[in-house]
ZALUM-178321 format. One record per residue (C-alpha): residue in three letters; x, y, z. Coordinates in steps of 0.25 Angstrom, whole numbers, plus 5000, padded with zeros to 4 digits. Layout:
ALAXYZ/...
This chain:
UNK578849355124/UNK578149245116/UNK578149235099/UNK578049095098/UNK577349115087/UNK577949195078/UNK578349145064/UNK579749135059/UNK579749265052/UNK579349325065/UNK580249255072/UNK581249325064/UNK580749445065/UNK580749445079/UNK582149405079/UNK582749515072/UNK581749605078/UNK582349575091/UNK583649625089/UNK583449745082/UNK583149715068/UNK582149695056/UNK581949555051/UNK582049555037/UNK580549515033/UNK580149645042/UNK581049725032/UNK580449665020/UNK578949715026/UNK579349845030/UNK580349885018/UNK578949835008/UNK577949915018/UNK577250035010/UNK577850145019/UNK579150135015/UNK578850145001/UNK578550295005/UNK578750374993/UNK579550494997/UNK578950564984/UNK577850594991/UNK578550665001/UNK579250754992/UNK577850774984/UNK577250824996/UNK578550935000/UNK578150974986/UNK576950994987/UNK577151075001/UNK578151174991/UNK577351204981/UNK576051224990/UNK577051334999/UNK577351394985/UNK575951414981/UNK575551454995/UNK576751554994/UNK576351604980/UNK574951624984/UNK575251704997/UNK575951804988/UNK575051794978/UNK574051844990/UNK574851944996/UNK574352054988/UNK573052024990/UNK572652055005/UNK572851995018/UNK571851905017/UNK571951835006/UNK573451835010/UNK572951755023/UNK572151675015/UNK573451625007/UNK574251605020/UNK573151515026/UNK572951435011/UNK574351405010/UNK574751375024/UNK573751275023/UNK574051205010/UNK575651205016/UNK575151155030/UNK574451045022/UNK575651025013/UNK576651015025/UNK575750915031/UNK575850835019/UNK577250835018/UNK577450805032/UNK576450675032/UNK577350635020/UNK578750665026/UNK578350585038/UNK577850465029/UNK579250485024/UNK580150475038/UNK579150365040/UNK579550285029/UNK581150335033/UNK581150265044/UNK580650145041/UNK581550135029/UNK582750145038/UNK582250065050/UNK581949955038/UNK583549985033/UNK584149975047/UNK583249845050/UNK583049885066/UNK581849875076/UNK581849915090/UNK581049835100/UNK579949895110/UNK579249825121/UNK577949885123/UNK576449885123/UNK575549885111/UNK574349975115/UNK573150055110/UNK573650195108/UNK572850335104/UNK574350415101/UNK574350405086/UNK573650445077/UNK572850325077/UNK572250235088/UNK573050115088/UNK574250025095/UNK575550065099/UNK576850015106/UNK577050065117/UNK578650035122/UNK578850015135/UNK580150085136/UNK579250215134/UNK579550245120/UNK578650315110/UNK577350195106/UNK577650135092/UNK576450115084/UNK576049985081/UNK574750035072/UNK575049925061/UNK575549825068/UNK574649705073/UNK575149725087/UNK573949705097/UNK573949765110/UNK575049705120/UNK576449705124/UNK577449695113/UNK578949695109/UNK578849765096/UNK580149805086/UNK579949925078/UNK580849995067/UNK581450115077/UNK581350225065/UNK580050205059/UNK579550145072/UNK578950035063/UNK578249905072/UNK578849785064/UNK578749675076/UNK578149655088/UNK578049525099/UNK577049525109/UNK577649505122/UNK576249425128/UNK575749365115/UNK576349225111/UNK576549255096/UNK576149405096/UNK577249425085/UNK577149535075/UNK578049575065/UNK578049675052/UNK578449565042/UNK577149495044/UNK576549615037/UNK576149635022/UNK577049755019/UNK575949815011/UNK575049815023/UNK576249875032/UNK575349995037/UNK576650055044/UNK576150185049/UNK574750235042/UNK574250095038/UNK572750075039/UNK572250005026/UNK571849865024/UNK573149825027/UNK573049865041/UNK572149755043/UNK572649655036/UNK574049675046/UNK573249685060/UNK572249555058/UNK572949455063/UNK574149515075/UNK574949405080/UNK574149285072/UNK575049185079/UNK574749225092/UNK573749165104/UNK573449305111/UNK573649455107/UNK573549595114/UNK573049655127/UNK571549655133/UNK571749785139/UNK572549845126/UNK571449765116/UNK570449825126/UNK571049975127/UNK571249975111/UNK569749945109/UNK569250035119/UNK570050175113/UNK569750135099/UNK568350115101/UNK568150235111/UNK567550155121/UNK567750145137/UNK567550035147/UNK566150085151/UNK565850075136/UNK566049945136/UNK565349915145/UNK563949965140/UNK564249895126/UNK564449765133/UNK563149785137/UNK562649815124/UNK562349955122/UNK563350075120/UNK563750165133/UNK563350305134/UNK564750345129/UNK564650275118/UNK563150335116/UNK564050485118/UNK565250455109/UNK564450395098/UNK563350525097/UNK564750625099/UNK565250545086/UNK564150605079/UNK564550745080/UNK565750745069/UNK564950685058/UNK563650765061/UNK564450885059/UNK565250845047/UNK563650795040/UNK562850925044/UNK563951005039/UNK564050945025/UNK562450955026/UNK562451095028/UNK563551115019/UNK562551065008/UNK561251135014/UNK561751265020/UNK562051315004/UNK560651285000/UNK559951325015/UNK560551455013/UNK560451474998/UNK558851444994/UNK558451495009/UNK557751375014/UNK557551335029/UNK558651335037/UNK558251225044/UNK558851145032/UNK560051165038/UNK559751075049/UNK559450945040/UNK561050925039/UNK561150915053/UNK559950825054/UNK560650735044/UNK561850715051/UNK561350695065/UNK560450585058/UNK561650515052/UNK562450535061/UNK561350495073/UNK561150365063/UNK562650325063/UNK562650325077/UNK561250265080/UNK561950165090/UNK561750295101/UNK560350275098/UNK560050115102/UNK561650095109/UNK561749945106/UNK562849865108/UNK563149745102/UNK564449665104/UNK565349595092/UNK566249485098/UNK567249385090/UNK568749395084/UNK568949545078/UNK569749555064/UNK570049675057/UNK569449705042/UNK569949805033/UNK569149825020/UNK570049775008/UNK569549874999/UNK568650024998/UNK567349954994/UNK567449865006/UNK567749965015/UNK566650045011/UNK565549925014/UNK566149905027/UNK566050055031/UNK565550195026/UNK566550255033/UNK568050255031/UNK568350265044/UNK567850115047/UNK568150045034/UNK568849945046/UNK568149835052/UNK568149725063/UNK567749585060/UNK567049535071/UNK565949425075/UNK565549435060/UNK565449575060/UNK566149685052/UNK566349795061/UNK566849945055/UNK567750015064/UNK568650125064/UNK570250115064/UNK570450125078/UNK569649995083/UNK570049945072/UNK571449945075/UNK571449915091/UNK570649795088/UNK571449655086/UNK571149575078/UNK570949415080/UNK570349445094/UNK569049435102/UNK568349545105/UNK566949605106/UNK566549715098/UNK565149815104/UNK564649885093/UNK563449975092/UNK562249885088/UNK561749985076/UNK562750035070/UNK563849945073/UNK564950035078/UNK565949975088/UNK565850045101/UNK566849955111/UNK567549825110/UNK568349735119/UNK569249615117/UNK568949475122/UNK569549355129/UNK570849455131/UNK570949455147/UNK572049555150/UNK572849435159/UNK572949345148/UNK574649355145/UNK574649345130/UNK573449445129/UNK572149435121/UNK571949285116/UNK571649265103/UNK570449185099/UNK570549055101/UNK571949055104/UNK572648935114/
């Protein structure tokens, strides 16, 4: 195990790490961190709220019970609802609370336990993202805000909260990471994905000469983006694989059902009111499959051109900029590339590193990534992928 690099104050993280404990500038970020600011108020607002909404439902159940059977029944439904939706509530804020229990009391007692293991692409959260994987068998610990790129690792994480607040690379000369490098308002701890997020993730390991895994870099890549070996294959050639073709048509379906039914939503009334044709009820449904067809023209032509150079990670700074990058929320990221600006959803967006080589295949006309892989990163190098124009 190589850390060579590290700086004094990681040196002394490491140190106390690696006997059990919290160095003190790891306190410092975590005790400042927004999630232990958790105002318990809120908690107690929501119970509240659950309590007067079981009243009311109680009170209007009686209120209904002379009235028939069926609008007793309507009663029953409207307030197991509005209790189900209260409950849920209540527990999302209960748990935030435990949360921020347990890292209270793991920053109070000042311990960390240590895990040898594997960082790794991993579909079991509720997110696509990386996880450590012990290799004593013990449940994966989530590393979703931590910079650790795929690879084999010793990481030392709070054992209540289950926190990552250091990490060593045990192939990476320099691969040192540790939670008092962070800014402790962009300390995205569990549900972090704002700005923040990529200011922490664009530079893993900056002292380091090489950094994560072909086959993990690779494997990450290929779940986030959907794509399969064969896939790759056609787009190296330049033009998108009958799967793709299939995927990217079948993707259509959920937004030409949500456009025709807000068409006929708007027509149907005036169809049905003033007796015209009823063919009118078909433009709606012409609309959306033209929109819809016209957002995915790439099925049409199936071009493929490929992006190469060293990726960095962008996160608008502010809603107007977010907005000129993408008309859609959902790709308001973006991955800098070969002078490119390239809009993509989370999940890519996460399982990319930053500060490596890789080629990007995008669909010619509308610029939609369709497959990636890493470059330069041979699988029997023994400090993993090199960093461009590393020794």
């Amino acid at each position: 195990m190589s850390h060579g690099a590290a700086t004094p104050s990681l040196a002394e993280d490491l140190t106390r790490n690696r006997t059990g404990h919290l160095s003190s500038a790891q306190r410092a970020v975590l005790a400042n961190a927004a999630p232990v600011r958790f105002n318990t108020g809120a908690v107690w607002l929501g119970l509240l709220l659950t309590l007067t909404t079981l009243v009311v439902a109680i009170m209007a159940m009686a209120s209904e019970s002379g009235h028939g059977a069926p609008d007793m029944k309507a009663a029953l439904i409207g307030g197991g609802f509005l209790l189900a939706c209260s409950l849920g509530l209540v527990w999302i804020l209960v748990r935030g609370a435990q949360r921020c229990a347990a890292l209270r009391s793991d920053i109070t007692d000042a311990n960390v336990v240590a895990y040898a293991g594997r960082v790794v692409w991993s579909t079991r959260f509720f997110v696509d993202n990386y996880v450590l994987e012990p290799m004593d068998g013990s449940s994966a610990v989530h590393a979703r805000w931590a910079p650790l790129p795929p690879g084999p690792y010793r990481i030392y994480v709070l054992p209540r909260s289950r926190v990552v607040v250091a990490a060593e690379s045990t192939v990476v000369p320099g691969g040192v990471w540790s939670v008092s490098l962070a800014n402790p308002k962009e300390v995205g701890l569990y549900n972090d994905s704002g700005p923040g997020l990529g200011a922490a993730l664009a530079q893993p390991f900056p002292a380091a000469p090489h950094i994560g895994d072909r086959a993990e870099l690779f494997r990450a890549l290929a779940q986030a983006l959907a794509f399969k070996a064969e896939d790759l294959g056609y787009n190296r050639r330049g033009i998108m694989s009958p799967r793709q073709v299939r995927r990217r048509l079948a993707s259509a379906v959920v937004p030409f059902m949500f456009i025709s039914s807000l068409g006929l939503g708007v027509t149907a009334p005036i169809v049905l009111s003033d007796g015209s044709s009823r063919l009118l009820l078909g433009a709606p449904m012409l609309l959306a499959a033209l929109i819809c067809l016209r957002l995915r023209r790439d099925v049409f032509t199936r071009r493929v051109e490929a992006v190469e150079g060293v990726v960095e990670r962008y996160v608008p700074a502010n809603v107007m900029e977010r907005m000129a990058i993408s008309d859609s929320d959902k790709y308001y990221r973006s991955l800098l590339v070969g002078g490119y600006k390239i809009p993509v959803l989370e999940s890519p967006f996460r399982a990319v590193v930053p500060k490596l080589l890789y080629r990007l295949y995008l669909a010619k006309s509308t610029g939609r990534v369709l497959s990636a892989e890493p470059l330069d990163t041979s699988s029997a190098h023994p400090h993993g992928a090199p960093r461009p124009g590393a020794a």
